[in-house]
Structures are given as C-alpha cells and as structure tokens.
ROSE-4610 file (N, C-alpha, C; in Angstrom, 1 decimal, always signed):
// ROSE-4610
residu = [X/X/X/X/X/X/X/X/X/X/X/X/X/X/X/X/X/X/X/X/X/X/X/X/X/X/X/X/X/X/X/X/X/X/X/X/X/X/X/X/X/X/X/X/X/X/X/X/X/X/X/X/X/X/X/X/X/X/X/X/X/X/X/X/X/X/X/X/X/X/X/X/X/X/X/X/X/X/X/X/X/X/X/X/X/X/X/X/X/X/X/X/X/X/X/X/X/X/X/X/X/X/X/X/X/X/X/X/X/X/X/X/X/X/X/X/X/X/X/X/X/X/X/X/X/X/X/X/X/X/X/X/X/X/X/X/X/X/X/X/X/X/X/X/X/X/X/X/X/X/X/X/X/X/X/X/X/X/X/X/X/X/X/X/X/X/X/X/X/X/X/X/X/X/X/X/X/X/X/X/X/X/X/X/X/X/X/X/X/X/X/X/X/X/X/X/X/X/X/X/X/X/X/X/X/X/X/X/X/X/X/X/X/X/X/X/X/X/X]
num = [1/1/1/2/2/2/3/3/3/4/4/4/5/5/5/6/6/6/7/7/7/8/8/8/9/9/9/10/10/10/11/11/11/12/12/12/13/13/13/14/14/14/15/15/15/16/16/16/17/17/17/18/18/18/19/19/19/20/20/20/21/21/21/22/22/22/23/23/23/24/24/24/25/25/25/26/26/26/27/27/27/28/28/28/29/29/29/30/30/30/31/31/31/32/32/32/33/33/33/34/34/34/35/35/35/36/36/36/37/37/37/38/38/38/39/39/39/40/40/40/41/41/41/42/42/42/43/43/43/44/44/44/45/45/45/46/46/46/47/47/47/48/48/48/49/49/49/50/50/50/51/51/51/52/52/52/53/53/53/54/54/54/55/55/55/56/56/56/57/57/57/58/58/58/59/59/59/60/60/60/61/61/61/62/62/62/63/63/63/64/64/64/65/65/65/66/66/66/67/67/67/68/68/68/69/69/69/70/70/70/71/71/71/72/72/72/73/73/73]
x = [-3.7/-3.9/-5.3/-5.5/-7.1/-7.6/-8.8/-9.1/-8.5/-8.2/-7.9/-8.3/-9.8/-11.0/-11.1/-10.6/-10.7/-9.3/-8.3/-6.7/-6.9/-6.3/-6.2/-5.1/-4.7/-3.6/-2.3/-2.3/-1.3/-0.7/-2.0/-1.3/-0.6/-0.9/-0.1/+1.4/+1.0/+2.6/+3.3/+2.4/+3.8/+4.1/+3.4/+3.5/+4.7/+4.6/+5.9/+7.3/+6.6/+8.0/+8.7/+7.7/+8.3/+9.2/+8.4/+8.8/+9.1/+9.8/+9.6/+9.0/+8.5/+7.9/+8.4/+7.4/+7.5/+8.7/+9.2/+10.6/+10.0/+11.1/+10.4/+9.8/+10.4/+10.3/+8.8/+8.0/+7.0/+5.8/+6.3/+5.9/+6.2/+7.0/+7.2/+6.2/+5.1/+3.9/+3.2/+2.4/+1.2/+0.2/-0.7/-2.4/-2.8/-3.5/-3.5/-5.1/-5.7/-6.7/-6.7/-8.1/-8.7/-8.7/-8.7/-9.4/-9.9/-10.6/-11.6/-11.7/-10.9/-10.5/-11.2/-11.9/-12.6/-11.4/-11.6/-10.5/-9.3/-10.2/-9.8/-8.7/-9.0/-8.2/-7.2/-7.2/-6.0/-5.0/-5.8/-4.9/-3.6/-4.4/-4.0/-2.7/-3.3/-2.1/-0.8/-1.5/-0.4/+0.4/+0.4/+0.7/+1.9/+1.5/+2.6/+3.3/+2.9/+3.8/+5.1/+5.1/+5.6/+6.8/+5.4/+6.5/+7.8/+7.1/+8.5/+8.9/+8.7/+9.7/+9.7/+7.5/+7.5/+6.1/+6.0/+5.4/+3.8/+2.7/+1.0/+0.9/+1.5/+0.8/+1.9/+3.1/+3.4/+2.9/+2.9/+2.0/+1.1/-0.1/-1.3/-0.9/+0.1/+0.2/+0.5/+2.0/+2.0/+1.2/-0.1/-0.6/-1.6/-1.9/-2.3/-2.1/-0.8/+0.1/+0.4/+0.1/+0.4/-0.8/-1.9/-3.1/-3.4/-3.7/-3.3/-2.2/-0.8/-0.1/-0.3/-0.9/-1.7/-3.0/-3.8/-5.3/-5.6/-6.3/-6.5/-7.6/-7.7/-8.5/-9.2]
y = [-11.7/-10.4/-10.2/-8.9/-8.3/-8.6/-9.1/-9.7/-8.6/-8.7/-7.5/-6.2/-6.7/-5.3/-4.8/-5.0/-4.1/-3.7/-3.6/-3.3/-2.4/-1.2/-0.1/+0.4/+1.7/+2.2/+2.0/+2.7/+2.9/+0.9/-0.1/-1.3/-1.4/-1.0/-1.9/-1.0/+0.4/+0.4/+0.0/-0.7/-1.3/-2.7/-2.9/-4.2/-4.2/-3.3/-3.0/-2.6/-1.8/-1.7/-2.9/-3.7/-4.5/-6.1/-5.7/-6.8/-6.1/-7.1/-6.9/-7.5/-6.7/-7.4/-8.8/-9.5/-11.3/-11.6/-12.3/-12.7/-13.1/-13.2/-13.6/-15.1/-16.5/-17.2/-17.6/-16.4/-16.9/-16.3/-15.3/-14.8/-15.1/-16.2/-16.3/-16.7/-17.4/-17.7/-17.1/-16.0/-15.3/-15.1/-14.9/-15.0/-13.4/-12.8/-11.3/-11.6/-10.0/-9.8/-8.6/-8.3/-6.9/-6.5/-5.2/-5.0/-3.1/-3.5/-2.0/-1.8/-0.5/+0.2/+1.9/+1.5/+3.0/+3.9/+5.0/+6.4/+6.5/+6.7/+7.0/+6.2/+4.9/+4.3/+3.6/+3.6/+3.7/+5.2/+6.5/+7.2/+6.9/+6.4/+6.2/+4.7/+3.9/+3.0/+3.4/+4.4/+5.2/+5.9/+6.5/+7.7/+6.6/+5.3/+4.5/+3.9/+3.4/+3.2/+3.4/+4.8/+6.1/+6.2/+6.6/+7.0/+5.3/+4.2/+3.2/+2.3/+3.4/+3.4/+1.9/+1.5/+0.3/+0.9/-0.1/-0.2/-0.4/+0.0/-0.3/-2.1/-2.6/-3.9/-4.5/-4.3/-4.8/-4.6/-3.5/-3.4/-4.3/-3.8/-5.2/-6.2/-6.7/-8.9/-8.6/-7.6/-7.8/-8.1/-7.0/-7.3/-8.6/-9.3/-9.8/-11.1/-11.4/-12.3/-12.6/-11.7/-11.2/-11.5/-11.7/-11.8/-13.5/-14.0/-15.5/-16.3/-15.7/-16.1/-15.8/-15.0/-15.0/-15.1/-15.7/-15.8/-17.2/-17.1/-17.9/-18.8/-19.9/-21.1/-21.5]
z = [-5.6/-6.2/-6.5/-6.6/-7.0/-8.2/-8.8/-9.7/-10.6/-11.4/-12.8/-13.2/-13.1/-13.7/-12.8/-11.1/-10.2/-10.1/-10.3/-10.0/-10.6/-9.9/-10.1/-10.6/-11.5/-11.7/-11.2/-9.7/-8.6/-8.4/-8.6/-8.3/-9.3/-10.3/-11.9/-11.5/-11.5/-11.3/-9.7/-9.2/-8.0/-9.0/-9.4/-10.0/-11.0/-12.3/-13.4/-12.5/-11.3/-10.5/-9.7/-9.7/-9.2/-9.6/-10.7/-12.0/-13.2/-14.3/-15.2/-16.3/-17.8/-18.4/-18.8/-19.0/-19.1/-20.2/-19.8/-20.9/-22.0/-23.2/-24.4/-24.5/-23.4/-24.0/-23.4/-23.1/-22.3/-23.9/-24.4/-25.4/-26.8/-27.4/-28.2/-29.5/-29.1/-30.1/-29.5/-30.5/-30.4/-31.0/-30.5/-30.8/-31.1/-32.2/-32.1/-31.6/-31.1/-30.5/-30.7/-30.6/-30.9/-29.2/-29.0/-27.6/-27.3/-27.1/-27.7/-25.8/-25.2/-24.0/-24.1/-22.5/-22.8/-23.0/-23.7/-23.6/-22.5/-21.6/-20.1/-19.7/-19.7/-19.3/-20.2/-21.6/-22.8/-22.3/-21.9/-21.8/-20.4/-19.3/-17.7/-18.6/-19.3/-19.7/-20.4/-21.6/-22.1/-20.8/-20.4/-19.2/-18.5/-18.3/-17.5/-18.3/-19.9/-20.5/-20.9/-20.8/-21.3/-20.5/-18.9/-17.9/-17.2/-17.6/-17.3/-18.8/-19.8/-21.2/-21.2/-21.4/-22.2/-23.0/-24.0/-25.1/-24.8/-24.9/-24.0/-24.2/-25.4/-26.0/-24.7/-24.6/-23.2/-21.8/-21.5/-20.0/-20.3/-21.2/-21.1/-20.7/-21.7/-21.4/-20.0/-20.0/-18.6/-17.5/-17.4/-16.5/-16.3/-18.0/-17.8/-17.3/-17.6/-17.0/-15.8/-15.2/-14.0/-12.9/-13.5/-12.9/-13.0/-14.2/-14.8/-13.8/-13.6/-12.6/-11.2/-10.8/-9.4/-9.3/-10.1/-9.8/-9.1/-8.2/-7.0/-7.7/-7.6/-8.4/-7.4]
C-alpha cells in the first residue's frame, strides 16, 4: 500500500469498501491522542464518514491500521 500521507481520498474509500472497520478485539485498550487536521481534509474525512455511516475517530484508526498492516519493512 501507498505510504499514508500520500493515499488519497478515492483509495481510503476502496479501502472502507473493501473492508471493514477493525474489530473490537483489536481495539479494546486505548491510548487517546490529540490530532490537529488541516480543514480540508477533516472535511473530505467527514464527507466519507457520513457517506459509509461510520464515525471520523473510526475511519482514522481504520486507516491507520490499515497502513501499519500493510507497510512494507
């Protein structure tokens, strides 16, 4: 997969379409974090949250889980 900060919109949703968000037991202890997102692209997150009726704080992990589990070492 494309490093993260390059994946584009259009991939994230092949991606949520292709999967779904990470099961709970992968999420069950958590760590909070601040994460300060230009505008732009909080709105383009919102916009696909919305449109596949999940939550932004999930898309994120998702994707970032998603990258973590495909990132090439």
């Amino acid at each position: 997969m494309t490093n993260l900060a390059l994946v584009n919109l259009d991939d994230l949703k092949i991606l949520v379409a292709e999967n779904d968000i990470p099961n709970e037991e992968r999420t069950m202890v958590k760590k909070q974090t601040t994460l300060r997102l230009p505008v732009d692209l909080y709105e383009r997150i919102q916009q696909e949250a919305e449109r596949k009726g999940h939550g932004i704080k999930s898309l994120i992990v998702f994707a970032l889980w998603e990258y973590f589990d495909n990132a090439v070492s």
